[in-house]
C-alpha positions in Angstrom: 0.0 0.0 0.0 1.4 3.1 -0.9 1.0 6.3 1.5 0.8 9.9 1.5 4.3 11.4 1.4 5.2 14.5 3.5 7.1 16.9 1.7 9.0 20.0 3.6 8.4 23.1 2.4 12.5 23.6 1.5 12.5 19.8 -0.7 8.8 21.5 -2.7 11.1 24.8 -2.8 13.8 23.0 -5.1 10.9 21.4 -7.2 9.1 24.4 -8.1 10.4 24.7 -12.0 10.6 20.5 -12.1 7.1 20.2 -13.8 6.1 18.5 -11.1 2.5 19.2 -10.5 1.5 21.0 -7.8 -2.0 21.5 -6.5 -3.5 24.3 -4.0 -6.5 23.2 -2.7 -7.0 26.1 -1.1 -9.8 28.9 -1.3 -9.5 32.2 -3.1 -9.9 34.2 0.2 -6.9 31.9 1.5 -5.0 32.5 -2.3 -5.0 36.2 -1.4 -4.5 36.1 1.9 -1.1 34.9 1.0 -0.4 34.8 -2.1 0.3 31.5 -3.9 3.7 29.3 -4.8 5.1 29.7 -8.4 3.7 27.4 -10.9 1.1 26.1 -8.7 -2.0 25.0 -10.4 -5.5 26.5 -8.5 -8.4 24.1 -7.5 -9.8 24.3 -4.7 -11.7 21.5 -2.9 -13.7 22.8 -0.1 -15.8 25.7 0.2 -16.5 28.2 2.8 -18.8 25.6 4.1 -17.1 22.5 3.5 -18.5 21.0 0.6 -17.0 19.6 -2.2 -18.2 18.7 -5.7 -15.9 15.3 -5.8 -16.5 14.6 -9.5 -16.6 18.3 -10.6 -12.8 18.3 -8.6 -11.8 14.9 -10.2 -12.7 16.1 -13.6 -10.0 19.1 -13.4 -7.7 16.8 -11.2 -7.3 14.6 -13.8 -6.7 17.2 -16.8 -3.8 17.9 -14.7 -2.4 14.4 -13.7 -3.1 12.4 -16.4 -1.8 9.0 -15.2 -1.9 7.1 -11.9 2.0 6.8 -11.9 2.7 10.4 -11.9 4.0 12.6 -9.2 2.3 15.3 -7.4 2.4 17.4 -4.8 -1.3 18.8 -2.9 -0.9 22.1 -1.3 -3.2 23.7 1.6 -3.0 25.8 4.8 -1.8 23.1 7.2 -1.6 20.2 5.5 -5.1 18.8 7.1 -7.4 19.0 3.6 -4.4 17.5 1.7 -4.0 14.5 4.3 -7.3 14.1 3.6 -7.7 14.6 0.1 -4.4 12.5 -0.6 -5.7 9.6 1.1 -8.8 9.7 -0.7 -6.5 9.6 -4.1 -4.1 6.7 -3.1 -7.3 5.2 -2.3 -8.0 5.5 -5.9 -4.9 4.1 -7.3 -2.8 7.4 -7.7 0.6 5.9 -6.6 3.0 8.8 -6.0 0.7 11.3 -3.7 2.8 14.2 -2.0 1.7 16.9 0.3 3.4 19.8 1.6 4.4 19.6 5.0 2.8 21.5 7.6 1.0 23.7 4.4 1.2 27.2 3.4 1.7 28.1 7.3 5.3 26.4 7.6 5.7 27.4 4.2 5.1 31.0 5.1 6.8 31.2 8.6 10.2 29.8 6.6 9.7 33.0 4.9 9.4 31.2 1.7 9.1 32.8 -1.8 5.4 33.5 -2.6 3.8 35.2 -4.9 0.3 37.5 -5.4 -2.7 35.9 -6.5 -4.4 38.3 -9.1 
């Protein structure tokens, strides 16, 4: 069985420009609050409420990683959506889940390099 893989924020740091695919799952509110990691792709998974549209989300998911096999790294405030979210996905066969450790709130308190969300 494969599990979720904690990533610290200074390993996601060196794989920014690797194509690797990286999800924030994050709200918009939360996007703008502060600001978003370079070449991050945007889909959020739970509302304000928290709901989630599963197939809507896997629909997108999927335009972005496009085999089971392939690497990927899920992004949120601190690291409790993606725990959840990338259990649900090695449930579903993805082998080679990632999240970021201890989510944007490590990430920021490292003083990490972010950037706006327009």
């Amino acid at each position: 069985m494969n599990k979720l893989v904690d990533l610290q924020p200074k390993i996601v740091e060196k794989m920014i420009d690797d194509n690797i695919v990286m999800i924030d799952v994050r709200r918009k509110d939360e996007f703008k609050r502060t600001g978003i990691i370079k070449n991050v792709h945007l889909l959020t998974f739970f509302d304000e409420f928290g709901d989630y549209d599963i197939e809507k989300w896997m629909k997108e998911f999927e335009k972005l990683v496009t085999s089971k096999d392939q690497t990927f790294i899920l992004i949120c405030a601190h690291a409790n959506r993606t725990r959840y979210i990338g259990n649900f996905l090695l449930a579903q066969g993805y082998k080679n889940t990632a999240h970021l450790f201890g989510g944007m709130a490590l990430w920021a308190q490292e003083l990490r390099e972010t950037i706006p969300y327009e």
